[in-house]
N, C-alpha and C positions, 0 to 999 in steps of 0.2 A: 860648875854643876848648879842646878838652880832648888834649891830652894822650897819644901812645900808646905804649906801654912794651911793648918785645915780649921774651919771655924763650925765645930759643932753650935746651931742655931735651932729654934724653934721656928724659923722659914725666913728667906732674904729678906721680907719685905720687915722685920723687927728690926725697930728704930736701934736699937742697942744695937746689934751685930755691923747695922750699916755703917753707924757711928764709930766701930771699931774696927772696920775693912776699910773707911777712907781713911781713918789716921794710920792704920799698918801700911797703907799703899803708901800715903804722901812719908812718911818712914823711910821705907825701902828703898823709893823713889828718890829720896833727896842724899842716900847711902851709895846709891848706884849696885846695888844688891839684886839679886835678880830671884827672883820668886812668882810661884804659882798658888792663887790663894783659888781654894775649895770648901765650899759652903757645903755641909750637910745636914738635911735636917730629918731627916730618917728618924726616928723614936728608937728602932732595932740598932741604928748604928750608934747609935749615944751609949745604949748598954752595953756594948764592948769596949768601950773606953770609962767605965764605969764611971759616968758624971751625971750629976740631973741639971747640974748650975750650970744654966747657958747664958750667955754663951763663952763655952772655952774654947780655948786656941791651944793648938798643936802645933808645934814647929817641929817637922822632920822626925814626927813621932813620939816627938814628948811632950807630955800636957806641961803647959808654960805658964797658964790662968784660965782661972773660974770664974764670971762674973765681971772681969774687969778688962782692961788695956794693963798688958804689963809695962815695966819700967825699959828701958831702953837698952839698960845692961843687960835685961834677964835675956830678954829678944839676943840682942847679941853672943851670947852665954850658949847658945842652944843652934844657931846658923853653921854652916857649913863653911 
């Protein structure tokens, strides 16, 4: 089953988010984990996950981090 990683952002092209989607890829990628990562940068869709600190990451529906790259356990912690 793969995996879905959602990275509420303020738009792809923010240096943070990008910085935090190659190190979750090169991550996964070197786990052999298989995952679909989904950028969203919506304003309406942030307020349903009620955050304003982007960018956070979602894994499989649960807010995992605000702001940062989490640690590798938490990642782990929250996968399928």
């Amino acid at each position: 089953m793969k995996n879905l990683i959602k990275i509420l952002s303020p738009g792809p092209g923010c240096w943070k988010t990008r910085k935090m989607i190659g190190s979750l890829k090169q991550f996964f990628e070197d786990k052999g984990i298989d995952a679909e990562f989904i950028i969203i940068s919506d304003s309406e869709e942030h307020v349903k996950y009620d955050t304003w600190i982007l960018p956070t990451i979602l894994i499989n529906g649960n807010i995992v981090a605000r702001g940062y790259r989490p640690p590798n356990e938490r990642i782990l912690k929250h996968l399928m």
